[in-house]
C-alpha positions in Angstrom: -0.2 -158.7 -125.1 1.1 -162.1 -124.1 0.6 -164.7 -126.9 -1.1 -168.2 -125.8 -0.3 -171.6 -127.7 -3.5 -172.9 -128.9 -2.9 -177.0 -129.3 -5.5 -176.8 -131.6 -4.0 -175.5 -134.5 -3.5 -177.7 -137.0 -0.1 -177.2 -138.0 1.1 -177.7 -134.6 -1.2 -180.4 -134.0 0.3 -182.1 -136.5 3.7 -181.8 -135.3 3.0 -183.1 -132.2 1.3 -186.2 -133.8 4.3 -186.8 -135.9 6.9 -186.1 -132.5 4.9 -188.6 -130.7 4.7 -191.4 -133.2 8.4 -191.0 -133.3 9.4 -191.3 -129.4 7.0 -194.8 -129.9 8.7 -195.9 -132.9 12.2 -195.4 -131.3 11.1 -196.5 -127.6 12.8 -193.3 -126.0 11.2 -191.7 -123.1 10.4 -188.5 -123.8 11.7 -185.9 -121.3 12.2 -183.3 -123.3 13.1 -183.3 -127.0 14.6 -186.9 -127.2 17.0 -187.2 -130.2 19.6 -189.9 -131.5 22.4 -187.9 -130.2 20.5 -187.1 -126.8 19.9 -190.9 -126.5 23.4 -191.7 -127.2 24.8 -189.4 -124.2 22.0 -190.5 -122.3 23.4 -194.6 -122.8 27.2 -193.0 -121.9 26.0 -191.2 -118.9 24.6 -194.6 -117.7 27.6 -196.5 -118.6 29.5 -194.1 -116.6 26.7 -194.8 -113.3 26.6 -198.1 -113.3 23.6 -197.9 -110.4 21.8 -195.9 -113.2 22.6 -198.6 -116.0 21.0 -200.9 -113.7 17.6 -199.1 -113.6 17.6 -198.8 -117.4 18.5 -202.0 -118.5 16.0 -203.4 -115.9 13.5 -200.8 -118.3 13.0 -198.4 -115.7 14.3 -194.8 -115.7 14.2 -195.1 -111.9 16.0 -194.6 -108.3 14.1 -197.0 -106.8 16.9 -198.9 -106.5 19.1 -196.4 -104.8 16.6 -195.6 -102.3 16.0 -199.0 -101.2 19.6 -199.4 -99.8 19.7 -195.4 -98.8 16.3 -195.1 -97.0 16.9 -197.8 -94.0 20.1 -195.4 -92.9 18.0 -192.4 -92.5 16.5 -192.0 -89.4 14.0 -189.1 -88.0 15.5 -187.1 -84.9 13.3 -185.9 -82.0 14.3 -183.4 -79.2 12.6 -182.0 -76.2 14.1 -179.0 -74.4 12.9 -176.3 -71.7 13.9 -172.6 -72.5 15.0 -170.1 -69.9 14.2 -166.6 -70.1 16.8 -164.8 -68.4 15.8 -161.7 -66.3 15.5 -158.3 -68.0 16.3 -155.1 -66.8 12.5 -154.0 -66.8 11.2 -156.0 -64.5 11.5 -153.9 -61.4 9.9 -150.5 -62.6 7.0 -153.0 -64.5 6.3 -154.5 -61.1 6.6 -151.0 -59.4 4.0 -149.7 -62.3 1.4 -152.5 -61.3 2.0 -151.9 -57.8 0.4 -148.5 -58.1 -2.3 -149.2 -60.3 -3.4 -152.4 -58.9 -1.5 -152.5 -55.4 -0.7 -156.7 -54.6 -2.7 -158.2 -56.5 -1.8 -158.1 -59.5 -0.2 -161.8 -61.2 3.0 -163.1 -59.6 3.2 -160.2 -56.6 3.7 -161.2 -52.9 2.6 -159.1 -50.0 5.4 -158.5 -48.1 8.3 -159.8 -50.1 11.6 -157.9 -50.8 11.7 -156.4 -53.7 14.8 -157.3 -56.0 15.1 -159.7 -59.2 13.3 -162.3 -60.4 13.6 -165.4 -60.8 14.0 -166.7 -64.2 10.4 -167.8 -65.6 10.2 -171.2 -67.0 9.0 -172.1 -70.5 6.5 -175.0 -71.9 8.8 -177.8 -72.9 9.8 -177.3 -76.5 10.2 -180.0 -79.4 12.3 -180.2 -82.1 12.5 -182.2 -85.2 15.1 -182.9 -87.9 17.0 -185.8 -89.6 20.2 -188.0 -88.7 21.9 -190.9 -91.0 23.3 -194.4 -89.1 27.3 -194.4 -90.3 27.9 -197.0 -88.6 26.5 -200.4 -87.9 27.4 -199.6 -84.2 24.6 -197.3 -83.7 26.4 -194.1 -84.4 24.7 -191.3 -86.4 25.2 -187.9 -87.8 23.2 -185.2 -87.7 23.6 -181.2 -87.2 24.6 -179.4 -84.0 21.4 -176.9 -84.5 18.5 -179.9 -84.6 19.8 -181.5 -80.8 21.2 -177.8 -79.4 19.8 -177.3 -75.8 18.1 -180.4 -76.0 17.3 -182.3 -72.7 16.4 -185.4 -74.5 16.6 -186.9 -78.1 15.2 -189.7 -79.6 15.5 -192.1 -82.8 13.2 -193.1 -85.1 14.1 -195.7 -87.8 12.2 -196.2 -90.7 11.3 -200.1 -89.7 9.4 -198.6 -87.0 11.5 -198.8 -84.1 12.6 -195.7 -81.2 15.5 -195.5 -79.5 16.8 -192.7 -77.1 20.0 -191.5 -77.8 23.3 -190.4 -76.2 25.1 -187.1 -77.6 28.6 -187.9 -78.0 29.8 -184.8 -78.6 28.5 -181.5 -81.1 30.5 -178.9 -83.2 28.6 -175.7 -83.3 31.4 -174.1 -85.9 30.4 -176.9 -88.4 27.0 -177.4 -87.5 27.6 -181.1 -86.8 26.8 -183.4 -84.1 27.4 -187.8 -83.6 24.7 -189.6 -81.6 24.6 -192.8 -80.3 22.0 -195.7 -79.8 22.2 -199.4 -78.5 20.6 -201.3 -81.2 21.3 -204.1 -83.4 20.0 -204.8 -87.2 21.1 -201.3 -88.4 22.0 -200.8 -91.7 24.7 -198.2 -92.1 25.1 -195.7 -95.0 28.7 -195.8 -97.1 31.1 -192.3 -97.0 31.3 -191.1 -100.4 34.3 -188.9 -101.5 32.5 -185.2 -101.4 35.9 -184.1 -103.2 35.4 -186.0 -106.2 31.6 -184.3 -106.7 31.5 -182.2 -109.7 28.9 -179.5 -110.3 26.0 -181.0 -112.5 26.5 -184.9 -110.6 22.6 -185.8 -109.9 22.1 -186.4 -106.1 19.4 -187.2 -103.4 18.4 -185.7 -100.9 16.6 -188.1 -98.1 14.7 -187.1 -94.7 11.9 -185.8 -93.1 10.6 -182.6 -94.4 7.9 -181.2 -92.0 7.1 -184.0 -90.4 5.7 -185.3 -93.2 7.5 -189.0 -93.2 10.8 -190.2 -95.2 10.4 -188.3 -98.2 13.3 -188.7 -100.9 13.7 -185.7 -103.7 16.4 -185.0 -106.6 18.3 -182.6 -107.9 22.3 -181.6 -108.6 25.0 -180.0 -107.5 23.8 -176.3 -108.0 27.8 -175.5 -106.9 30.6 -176.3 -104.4 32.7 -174.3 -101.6 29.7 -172.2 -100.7 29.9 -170.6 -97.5 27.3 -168.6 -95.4 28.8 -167.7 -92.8 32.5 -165.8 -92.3 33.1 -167.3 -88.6 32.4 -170.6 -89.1 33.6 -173.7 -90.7 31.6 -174.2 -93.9 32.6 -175.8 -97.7 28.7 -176.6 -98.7 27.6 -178.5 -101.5 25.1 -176.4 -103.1 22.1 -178.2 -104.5 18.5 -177.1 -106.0 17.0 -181.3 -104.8 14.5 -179.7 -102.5 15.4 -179.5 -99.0 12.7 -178.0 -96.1 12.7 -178.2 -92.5 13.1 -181.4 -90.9 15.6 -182.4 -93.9 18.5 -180.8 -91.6 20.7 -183.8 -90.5 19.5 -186.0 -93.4 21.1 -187.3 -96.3 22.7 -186.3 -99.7 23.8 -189.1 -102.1 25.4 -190.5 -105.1 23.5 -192.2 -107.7 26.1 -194.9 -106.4 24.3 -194.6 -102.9 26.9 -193.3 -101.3 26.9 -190.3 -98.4 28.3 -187.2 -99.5 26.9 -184.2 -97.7 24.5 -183.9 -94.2 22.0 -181.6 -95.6 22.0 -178.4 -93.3 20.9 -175.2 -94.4 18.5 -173.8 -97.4 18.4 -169.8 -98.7 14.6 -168.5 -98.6 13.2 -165.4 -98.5 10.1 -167.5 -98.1 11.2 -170.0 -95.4 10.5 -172.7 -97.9 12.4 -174.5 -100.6 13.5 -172.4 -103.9 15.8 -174.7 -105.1 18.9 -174.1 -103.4 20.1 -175.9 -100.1 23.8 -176.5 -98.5 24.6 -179.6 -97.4 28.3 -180.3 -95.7 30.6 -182.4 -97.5 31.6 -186.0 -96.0 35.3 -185.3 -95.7 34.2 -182.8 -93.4 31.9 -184.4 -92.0 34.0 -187.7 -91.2 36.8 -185.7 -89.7 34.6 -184.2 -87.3 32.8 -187.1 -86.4 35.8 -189.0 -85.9 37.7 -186.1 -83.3 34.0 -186.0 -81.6 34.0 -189.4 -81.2 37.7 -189.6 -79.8 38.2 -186.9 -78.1 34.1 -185.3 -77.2 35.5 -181.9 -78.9 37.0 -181.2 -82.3 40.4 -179.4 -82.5 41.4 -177.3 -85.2 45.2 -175.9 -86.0 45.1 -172.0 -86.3 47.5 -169.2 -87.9 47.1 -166.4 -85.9 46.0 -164.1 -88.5 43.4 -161.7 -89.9 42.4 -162.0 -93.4 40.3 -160.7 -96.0 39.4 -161.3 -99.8 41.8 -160.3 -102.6 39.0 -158.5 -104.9 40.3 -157.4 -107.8 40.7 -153.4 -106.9 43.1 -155.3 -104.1 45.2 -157.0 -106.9 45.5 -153.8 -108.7 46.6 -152.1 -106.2 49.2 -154.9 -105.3 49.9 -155.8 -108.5 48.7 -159.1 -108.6 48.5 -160.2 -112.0 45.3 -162.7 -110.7 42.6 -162.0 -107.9 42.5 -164.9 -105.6 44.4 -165.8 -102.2 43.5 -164.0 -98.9 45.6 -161.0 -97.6 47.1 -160.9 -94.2 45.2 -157.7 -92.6 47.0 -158.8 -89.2 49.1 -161.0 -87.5 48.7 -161.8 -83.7 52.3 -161.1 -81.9 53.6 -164.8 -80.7 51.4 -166.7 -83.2 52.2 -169.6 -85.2 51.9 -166.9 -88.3 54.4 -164.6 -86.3 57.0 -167.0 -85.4 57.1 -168.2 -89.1 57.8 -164.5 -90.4 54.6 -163.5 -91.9 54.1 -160.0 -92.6 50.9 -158.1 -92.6 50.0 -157.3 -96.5 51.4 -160.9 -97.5 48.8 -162.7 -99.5 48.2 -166.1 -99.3 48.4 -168.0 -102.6 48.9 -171.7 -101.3 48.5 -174.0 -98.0 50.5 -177.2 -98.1 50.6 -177.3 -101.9 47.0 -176.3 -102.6 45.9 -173.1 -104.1 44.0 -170.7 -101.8 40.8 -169.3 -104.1 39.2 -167.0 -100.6 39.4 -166.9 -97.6 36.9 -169.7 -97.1 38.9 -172.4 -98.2 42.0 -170.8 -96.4 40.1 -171.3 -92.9 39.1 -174.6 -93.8 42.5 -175.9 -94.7 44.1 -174.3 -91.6 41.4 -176.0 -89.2 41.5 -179.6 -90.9 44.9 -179.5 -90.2 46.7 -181.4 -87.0 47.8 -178.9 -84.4 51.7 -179.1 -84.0 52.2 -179.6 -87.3 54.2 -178.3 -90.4 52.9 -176.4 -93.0 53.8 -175.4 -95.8 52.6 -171.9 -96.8 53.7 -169.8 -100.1 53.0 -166.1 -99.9 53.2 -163.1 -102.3 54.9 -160.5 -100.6 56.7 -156.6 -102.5 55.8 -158.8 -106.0 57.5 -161.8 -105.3 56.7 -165.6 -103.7 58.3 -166.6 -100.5 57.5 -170.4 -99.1 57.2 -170.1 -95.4 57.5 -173.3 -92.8 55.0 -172.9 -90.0 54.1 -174.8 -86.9 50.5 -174.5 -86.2 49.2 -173.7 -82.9 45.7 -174.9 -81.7 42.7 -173.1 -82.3 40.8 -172.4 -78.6 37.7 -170.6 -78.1 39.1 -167.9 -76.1 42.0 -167.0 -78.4 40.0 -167.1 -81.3 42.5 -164.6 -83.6 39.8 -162.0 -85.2 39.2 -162.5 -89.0 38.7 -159.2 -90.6 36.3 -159.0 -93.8 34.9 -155.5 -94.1 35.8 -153.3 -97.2 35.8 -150.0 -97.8 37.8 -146.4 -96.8 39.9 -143.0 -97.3 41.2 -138.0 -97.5 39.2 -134.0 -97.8 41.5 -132.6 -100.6 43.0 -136.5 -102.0 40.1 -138.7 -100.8 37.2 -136.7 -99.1 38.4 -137.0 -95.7 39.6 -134.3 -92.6 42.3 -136.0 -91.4 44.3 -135.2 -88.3 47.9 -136.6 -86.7 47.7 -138.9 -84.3 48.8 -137.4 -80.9 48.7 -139.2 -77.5 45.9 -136.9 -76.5 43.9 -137.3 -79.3 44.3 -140.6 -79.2 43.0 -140.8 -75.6 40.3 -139.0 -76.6 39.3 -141.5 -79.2 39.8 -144.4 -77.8 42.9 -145.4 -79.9 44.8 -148.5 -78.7 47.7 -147.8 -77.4 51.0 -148.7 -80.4 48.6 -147.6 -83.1 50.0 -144.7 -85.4 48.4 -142.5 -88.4 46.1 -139.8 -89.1 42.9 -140.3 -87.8 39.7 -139.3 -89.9 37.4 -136.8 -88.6 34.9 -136.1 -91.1 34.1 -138.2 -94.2 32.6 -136.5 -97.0 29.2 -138.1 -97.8 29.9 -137.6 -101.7 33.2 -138.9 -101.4 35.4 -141.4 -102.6 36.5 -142.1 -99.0 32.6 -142.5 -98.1 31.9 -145.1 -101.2 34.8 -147.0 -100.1 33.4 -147.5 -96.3 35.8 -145.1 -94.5 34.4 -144.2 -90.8 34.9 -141.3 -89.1 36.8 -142.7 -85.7 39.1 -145.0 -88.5 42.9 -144.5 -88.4 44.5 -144.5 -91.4 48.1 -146.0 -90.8 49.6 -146.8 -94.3 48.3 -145.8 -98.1 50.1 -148.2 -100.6 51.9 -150.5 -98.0 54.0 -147.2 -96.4 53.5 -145.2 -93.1 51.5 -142.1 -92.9 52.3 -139.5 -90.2 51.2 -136.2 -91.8 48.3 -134.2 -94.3 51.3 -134.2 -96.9 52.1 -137.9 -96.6 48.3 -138.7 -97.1 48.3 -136.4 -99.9 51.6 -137.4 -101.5 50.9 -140.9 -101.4 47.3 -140.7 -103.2 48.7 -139.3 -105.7 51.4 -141.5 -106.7 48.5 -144.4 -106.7 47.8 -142.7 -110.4 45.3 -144.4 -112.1 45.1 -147.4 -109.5 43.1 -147.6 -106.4 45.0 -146.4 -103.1 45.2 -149.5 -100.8 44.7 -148.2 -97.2 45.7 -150.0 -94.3 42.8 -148.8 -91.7 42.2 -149.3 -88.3 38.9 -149.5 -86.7 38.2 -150.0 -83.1 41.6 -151.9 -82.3 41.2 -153.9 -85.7 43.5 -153.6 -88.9 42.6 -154.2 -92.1 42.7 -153.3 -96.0 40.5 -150.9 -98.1 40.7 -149.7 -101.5 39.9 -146.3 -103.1 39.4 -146.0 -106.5 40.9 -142.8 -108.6 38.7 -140.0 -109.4 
């Protein structure tokens, strides 16, 4: 049985009287348990804010004054867009079916005409509605790719009342970020913070138009940083729990020094609605990809030419990594930048041009912010020991997109739970091997397994256990067990993709 608090009994009543007449006697707002040491961090917290020293010297605990310079910057964005519906497959034996049962007449049929596909139906005009923020007293805003995608027209709202339609100058779909345009004068532009300099626990605001409700400001902090959602594309979110819904996407996060530092874009839900955690992309994203669109109409990123995947830390025991961290090469495309340099499949990645590498996240990013053509400066772990690699980066381009593998898992029936068999021309015919690959490939996986708790597929080749080539049964065999007590690192392929898996020891 859950115990209530009854306010009426005395003894706490009594407390509560004596609390209060101390918070009046001290003149310390009370948001919380205020104390002389929580009023002393709170007065070195302000000093260190001086926008936040302002409010509380002016004897306000307030924002007010932050929004009044943020709010004018933030703008409502409003799209309207027709959606095509492609034709189906269906169509013909639907229209046969309704033929029979109800000869010409039934919606859409014509007596007479040849029979073949139709013509894509048109859809009611669609509208969209999201957020943007003025950067630039020019009339240039930012906003995401996904609130003006496929639109047909956009307009701008500012808060002083006035509409402007505006131009698309160009939109990033890999960062979710797009830079409009509109002729107007009297704008007041919002201030690039630097999103690098954030720290987890800084108090921010997040500013736009929630559900069509109207400029609506809300505060929170940064819940986190680096977060990414999505393994394809180009994400280093701020995380934050100030309240974000739909219509905030495009819209502002600041500084209590009212500067920009994220274009709020995303939100986790298993409701649809704010629970206190929302993404928002970092300026110094943001501003490099503003200023390529705004250059060039299209964003170009510098590329490796390799596959990578997480170092967990059944990876770095197998390796013998004395830290998890970095990304290991799973592939490297022939005639890549990553190829030319020497990098060798199974090297991980500890540094980029003198920064650490934590994931493969903030490998990606670093590779893509970089200038195509350039030199970088990459230190690998490779057989136990660092190497420092010099390698000219291509340029990334949609249709050479190198393939980024991330799945884990794999592995034998007597060693690992799998039936294994050598890799012959024939059988690899029959399987649909690419051509160059060698191995055993796995024909049953145990359900109870090892091999089936690490992922392993049947259809998977296995081509090396513990960086060295398997051709045979024995060499699967031999090479589990000189793994010990450390997992087996497996170099799989699977459908014309490499990459690593770990099996633990029984």
């Amino acid at each position: 049985m859950n115990r209530r608090i009854n306010f009426e009994d005395r003894g706490i009543r009594a407390g509560l009287l004596a609390l209060t007449a101390a918070v009046l006697i001290t003149g310390v707002t009370w948001h919380g348990f205020a104390s002389e040491g929580a009023a002393t961090a709170a007065a070195q917290v302000a000093a260190q804010t001086p926008s936040v020293s302002r409010a509380i010297a002016g004897g306000r605990d307030s924002y007010a004054d932050i929004v009044k310079v943020v709010a004018p910057a933030v703008v409502t964005v409003r799209t309207e867009g027709r959606m095509r519906v492609a034709p189906t497959g269906f169509q013909q034996p639907d229209e046969d079916l309704l033929r029979r049962f109800f000869g010409d007449q039934f919606p859409g049929a014509q007596r007479g005409s040849p029979r073949g596909p139709q013509m894509p139906r048109q859809m009611p005009r669609q509208s969209g509605l999201g957020s943007g923020v003025i950067v630039s007293g020019d009339g240039y805003i930012l906003t995401n790719h996904h609130v003006i995608d496929n639109a047909d027209s956009i307009k701008v709202n500012l808060t002083d009342g006035r509409a402007f339609d505006a131009k698309l100058i160009g939109s990033d779909q890999p960062s979710d970020l797009a830079v409009l345009k509109i002729e107007a004068t009297g704008l007041h532009a919002l201030g690039f913070g630097n999103s690098d300099a954030v720290e987890i626990g800084d108090v921010v605001l997040a500013v736009g138009n929630p559900l069509g409700l109207g400029q609506t400001v809300t505060m929170g902090i940064i819940s986190a940083k680096g977060r990414s959602t999505d393994n394809e594309a180009y994400e280093d979110f701020l995380q934050t729990d100030a309240p974000i819904n739909h219509g905030n996407s495009g819209g502002a996060l600041v500084s209590t020094k009212g500067e920009l530092i994220g274009i709020n874009s995303q939100i986790a839900s298993v409701s649809d609605g704010n629970i206190g955690i929302g993404f928002a992309i970092p300026t110094n994203m943001a501003k490099r990809v503003m200023d390529d669109l705004r250059s060039g109409g299209k964003v170009r990123r510098a590329q490796l030419g390799v596959g990578i995947q997480p170092v967990d830390s059944d990876l770095a025991s197998s390796l013998g990594l004395k830290e998890i961290g970095g990304a290991i090469v799973n592939s490297v495309t022939p005639g890549s930048a990553a190829d030319r340099a020497g990098m060798k499949q199974g090297d991980v990645i500890k540094s980029f041009n003198g920064r650490p590498v934590q994931d493969t996240n903030s490998l990606r990013n670093r590779v893509a912010e970089s200038t195509p053509g350039s030199n970088a400066t990459v230190v690998v772990v490779r057989d136990g020991s660092e190497r420092t690699l010099t390698v000219k980066l291509d340029e990334k381009e949609p249709a050479k997109n190198a393939a980024a593998a991330t799945d884990s898992g794999s592995a034998d029936k007597g060693a690992l739970g799998v039936t294994v068999a050598p890799l012959t021309p024939e059988l690899a015919e029959r399987a649909d091997v690419p051509k160059g690959i060698k191995g055993l490939l796995v024909q049953e996986v145990d359900p109870a397994s090892r091999a089936a708790e690490a992922g392993i597929r049947a259809g998977d080749v296995i081509q090396q256990v513990n960086r060295q080539p398997v051709q045979t049964v024995d060499d699967l065999r031999a090479a589990v067990r000189r793994s010990s007590d450390r997992p087996a690192l497996l170099l799989v392929n699977r459908e014309g993709r490499d990459f690593f898996i770990t099996v633990r020891p029984s």
